[in-house]
N, C-alpha and C positions, 0 to 999 in steps of 0.2 A: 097481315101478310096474305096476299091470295094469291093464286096460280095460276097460269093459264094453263089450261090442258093440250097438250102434244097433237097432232094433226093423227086420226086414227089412222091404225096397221091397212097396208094395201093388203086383197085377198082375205079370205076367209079367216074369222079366229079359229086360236086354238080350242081344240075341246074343252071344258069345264076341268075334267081329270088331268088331262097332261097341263093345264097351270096348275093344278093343284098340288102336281111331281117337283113343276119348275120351283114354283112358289120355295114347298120343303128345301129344295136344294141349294136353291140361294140362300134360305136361312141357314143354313148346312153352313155354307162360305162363310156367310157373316158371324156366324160362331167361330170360324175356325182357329182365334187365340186362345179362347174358352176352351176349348177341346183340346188344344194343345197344349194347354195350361193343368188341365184336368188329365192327360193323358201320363204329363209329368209325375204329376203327384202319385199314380197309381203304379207307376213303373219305379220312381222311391219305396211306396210300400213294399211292392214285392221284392227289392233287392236284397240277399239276406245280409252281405254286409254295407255298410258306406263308408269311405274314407273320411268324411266329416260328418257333422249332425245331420238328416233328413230336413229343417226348414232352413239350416244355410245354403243346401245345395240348390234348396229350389227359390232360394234371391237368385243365388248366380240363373242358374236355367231360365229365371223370368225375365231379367234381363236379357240375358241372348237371346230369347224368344222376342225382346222387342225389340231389339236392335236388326235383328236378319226379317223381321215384319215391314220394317222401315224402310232397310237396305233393299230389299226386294220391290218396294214399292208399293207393298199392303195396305201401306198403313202413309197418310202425307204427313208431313213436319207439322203441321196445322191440327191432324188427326191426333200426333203424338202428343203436343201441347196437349190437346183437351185430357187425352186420356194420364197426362202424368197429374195433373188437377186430381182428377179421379181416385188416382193411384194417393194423394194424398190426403184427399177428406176421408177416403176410406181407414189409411191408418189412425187419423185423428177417432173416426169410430171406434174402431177398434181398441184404442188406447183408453176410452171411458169406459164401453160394455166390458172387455175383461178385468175391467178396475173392481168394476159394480159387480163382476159373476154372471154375466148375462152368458159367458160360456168360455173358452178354455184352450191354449195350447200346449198340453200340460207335456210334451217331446221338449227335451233341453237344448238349445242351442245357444251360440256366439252371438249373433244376429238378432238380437231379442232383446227389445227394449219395454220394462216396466208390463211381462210377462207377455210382448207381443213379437214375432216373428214378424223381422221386414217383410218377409213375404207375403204376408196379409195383406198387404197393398195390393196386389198385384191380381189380387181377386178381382176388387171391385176396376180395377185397370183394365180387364175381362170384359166387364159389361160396359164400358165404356168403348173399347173396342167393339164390339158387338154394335154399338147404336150408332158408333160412326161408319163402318162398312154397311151394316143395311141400308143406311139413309143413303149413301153409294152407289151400292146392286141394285135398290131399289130405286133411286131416281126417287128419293120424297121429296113430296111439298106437300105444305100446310095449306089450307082456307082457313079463315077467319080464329084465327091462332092469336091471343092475347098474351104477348113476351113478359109485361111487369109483371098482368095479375097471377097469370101462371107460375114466373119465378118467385114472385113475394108467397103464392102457398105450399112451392118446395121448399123453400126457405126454413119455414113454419116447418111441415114435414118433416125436414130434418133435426131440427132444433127438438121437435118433440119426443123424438127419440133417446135423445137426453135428457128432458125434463120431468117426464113423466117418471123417473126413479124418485123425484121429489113432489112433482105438483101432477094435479090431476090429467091423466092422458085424455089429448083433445084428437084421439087418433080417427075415431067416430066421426066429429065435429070437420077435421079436416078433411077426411076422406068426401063428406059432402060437400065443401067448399072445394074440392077440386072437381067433384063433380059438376057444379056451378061454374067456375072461370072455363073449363073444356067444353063446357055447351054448346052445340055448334062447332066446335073446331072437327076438322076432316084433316085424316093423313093419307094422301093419295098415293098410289106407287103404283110401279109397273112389273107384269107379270106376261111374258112371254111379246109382248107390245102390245097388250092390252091394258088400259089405264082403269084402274080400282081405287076405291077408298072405304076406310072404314072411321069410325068415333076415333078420335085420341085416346078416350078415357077405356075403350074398349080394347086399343093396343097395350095401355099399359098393364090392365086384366090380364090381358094373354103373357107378357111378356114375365110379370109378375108368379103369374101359374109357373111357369117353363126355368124360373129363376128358383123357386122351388124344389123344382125335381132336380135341380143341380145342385141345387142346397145339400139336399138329402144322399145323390152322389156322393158330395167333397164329404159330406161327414163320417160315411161308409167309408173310403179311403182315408182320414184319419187327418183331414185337411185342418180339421179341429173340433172343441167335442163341447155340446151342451152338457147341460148339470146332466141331467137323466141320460147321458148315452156312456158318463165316466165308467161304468160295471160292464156295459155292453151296448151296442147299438140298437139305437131305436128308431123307428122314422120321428122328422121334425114334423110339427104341429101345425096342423091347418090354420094358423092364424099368423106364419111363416111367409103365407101364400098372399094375404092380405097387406102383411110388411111390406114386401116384396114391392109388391100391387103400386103402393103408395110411394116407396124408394128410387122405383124407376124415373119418377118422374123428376128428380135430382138430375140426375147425368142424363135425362132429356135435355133438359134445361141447360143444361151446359155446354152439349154439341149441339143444338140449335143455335146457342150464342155466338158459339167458335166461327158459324159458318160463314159466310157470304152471303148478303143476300140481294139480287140487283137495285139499283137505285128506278127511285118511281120516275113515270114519265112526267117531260116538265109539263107544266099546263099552258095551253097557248096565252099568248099575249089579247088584252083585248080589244075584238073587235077583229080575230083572228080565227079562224073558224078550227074546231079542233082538229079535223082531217090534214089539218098542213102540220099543227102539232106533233102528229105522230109519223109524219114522212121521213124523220131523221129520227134514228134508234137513239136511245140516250149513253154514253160514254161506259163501257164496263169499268167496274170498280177495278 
């Protein structure tokens, strides 16, 4: 997949610092179910009573929160499909690590299947959210972005997160073979109309770090708890930050799939010189 890059901004760029404002702020936006989702949960804790359990109310909430996301226009039909996938491998997670004790929602509720709160979906719905609005705000495209090899090592990725409770964690192994398929690949985006690009394998680093500190949020608020924070809260573990790192690139992979992407130009006929080729744009999907 390559891009072509946009014709640059007329008049002088922006300073260095004021994209670096813009930049934050659009990421602001593109969080903004995530925060809204995280803002719910903290406004449950602090209630001192509820009419229902705390993780029933926050199915309903998360739903309303995707439905007025939709309705508003936040989020496209397209957007929502991807992110309810999301919303669903997420509970499949969820439904094996709190099997295994990988961590806990030890708050009782109705909604709560085989010790997992629906609302644990709605987490990873979050960062699915998130990677579909930035890709939006941000006007990304890929260069030289390889769709099988990349999805066949989230694939892996994911699976090993299950498997390594049995067989030996290839989390190591994988992390360098995704280092490898992202080689070369560029995620370009736009920041005040100025066109940028950084490593893919560099965005998921970052995105990875920042999934982290949210981590460590939800657990403080009581969103749910590892073994070691059951007595009191602790921070999660730097190697949370490396999961992370590696997970994002799952629900990459899956709003990249969702999207559109234009069809190539045809190639001229031969004995047809390519410049007539390209005189007629080819058909949008």
């Amino acid at each position: 997949m390559y891009l072509i890059p946009p014709a640059p901004p007329a008049g002088p760029a922006p300073s260095p610092f004021r994209q670096l404002l813009d930049f934050a702020a659009t990421q602001t936006r593109a969080c903004a179910y995530a925060i809204a989702l995280l803002a719910g949960v903290a406004v449950s804790q602090a209630l001192p009573r509820l009419p229902v359990a705390r993780y029933d109310l926050l199915v309903v909430y998360g739903v309303l929160l995707t439905l007025l996301f939709w309705r508003r226009g936040w989020e496209s039909g397209r957007d929502l499909a991807v992110i309810a996938v999301c919303h669903v491998i997420g509970l499949a997670f969820e439904l094996v690590k709190v099997a295994l004790g990988s961590w806990s929602y030890p708050e009782p509720a109705l909604l709560k299947f085989a010790g997992v709160p629906l609302y644990g979906g709605f987490l990873y719905a979050a960062v699915g959210s998130y990677v579909c609005r930035a890709w939006r705000l941000f006007d990304l495209g890929l260069t030289r972005y390889r769709p099988r090899l990349t999805a066949a090592v989230a694939a892996a990725v994911y699976l090993n997160f299950f498997t390594h409770h049995w067989l030996p964690d290839a989390r190591w192994p994988l992390a360098a073979l995704l280092l490898a398929v992202t080689a070369g690949t560029w995620v370009h985006y736009t920041v005040r109309g100025v066109r940028r690009r950084m490593p893919l394998a560099l965005s998921f680093a970052l995105i990875g770090f920042f999934l982290w500190v949210a981590e460590n949020l939800a657990t403080y608020l009581g969103a749910w708890r590892y073994p070691h924070q059951l007595d009191g809260w602790e921070p999660v573990g730097w190697q949370k930050f490396g999961a992370w790192a590696l997970l994002i690139s799952v629900t990459f992979v899956l709003v990249q799939a969702g999207r559109r992407t234009p069809a190539p130009a045809p190639r001229p006929p031969a004995g047809e010189p390519e410049a007539a080729a390209r005189a007629e744009p080819p058909p949008r999907p």
